[in-house]
C-alpha positions as CSV (number, residue, x, y, z in Angstrom):
1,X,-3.2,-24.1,-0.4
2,X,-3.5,-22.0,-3.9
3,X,-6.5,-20.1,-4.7
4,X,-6.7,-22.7,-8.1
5,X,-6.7,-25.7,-5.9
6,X,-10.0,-25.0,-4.6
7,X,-11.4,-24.4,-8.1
8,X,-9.7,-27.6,-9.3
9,X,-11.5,-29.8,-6.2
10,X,-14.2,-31.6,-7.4
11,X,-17.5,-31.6,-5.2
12,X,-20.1,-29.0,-3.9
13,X,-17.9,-26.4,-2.9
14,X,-15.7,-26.4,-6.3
15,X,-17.5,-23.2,-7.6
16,X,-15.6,-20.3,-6.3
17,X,-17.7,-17.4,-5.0
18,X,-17.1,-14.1,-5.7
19,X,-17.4,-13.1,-1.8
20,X,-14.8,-15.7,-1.0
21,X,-12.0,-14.0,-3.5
22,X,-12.6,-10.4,-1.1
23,X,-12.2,-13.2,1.9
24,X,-8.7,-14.7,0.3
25,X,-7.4,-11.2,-0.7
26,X,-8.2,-9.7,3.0
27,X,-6.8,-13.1,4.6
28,X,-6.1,-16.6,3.4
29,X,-6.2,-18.2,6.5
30,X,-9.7,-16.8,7.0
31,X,-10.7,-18.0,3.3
32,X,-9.5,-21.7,3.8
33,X,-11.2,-22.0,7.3
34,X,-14.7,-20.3,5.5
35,X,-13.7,-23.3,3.3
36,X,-13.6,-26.1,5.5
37,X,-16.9,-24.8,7.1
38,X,-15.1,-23.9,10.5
39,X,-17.3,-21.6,11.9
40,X,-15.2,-18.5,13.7
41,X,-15.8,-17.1,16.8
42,X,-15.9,-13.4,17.6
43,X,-13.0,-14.1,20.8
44,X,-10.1,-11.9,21.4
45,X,-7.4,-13.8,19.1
46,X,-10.2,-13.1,16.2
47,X,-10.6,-9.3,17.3
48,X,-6.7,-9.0,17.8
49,X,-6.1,-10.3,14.2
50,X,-8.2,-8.0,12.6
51,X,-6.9,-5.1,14.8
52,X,-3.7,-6.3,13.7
53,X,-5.1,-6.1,9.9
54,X,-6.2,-2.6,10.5
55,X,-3.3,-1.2,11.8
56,X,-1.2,-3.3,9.1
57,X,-3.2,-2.0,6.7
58,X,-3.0,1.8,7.8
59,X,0.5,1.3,8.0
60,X,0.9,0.0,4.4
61,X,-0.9,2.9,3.0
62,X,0.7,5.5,4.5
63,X,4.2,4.0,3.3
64,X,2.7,4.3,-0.1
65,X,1.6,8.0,0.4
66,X,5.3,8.4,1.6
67,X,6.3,6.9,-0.9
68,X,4.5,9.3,-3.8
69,X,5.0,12.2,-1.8
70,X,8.8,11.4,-1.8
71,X,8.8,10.9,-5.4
72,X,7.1,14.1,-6.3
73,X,9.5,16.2,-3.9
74,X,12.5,14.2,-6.1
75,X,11.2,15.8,-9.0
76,X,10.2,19.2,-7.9
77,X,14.7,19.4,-7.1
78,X,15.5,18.0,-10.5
79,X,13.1,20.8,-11.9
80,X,14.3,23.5,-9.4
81,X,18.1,22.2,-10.1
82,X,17.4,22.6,-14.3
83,X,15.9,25.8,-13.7
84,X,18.8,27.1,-11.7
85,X,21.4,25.5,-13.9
86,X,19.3,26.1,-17.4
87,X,20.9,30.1,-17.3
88,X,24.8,28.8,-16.3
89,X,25.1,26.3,-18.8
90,X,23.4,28.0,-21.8
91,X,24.6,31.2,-20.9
């Protein structure tokens, strides 16, 4: 299900809430179920999936701080490598 087809649905529930994009972003699943009116206990499959979230979500930004940090090192040795090169070529 799309995020548009619930705004498309005619009916009560064709307004879209501002609380329910944050639900869709964070889980989809979890929107369409807060959708349908299926209320969700607090059992150990819920509390695993949003352990699972967590630690999905730890994991996604440290790739991302990785992934800057590994960029700004790559520049630092194409500076260094002009610096050191800069007095060879140009004499």
């Amino acid at each position: 299900m799309c995020l548009c087809d619930a705004v498309k649905r005619p009916g009560p529930r064709s307004t879209l809430q501002a609380s329910e994009i944050g639900t869709y972003v964070f889980c989809q699943r979890a929107w369409w179920f807060q959708r349908q009116g299926i209320v969700q206990d607090a059992s150990g499959a819920t509390e695993s999936g949003l352990a699972w979230h967590r630690r999905h979500g730890r994991r996604v930004l440290t790739a991302g701080i990785l992934r800057l940090v590994g960029w700004v090192l790559l520049l630092a040795a194409a500076v260094a490598a002009a610096a050191y090169l800069a007095p060879i070529v140009f004499g």
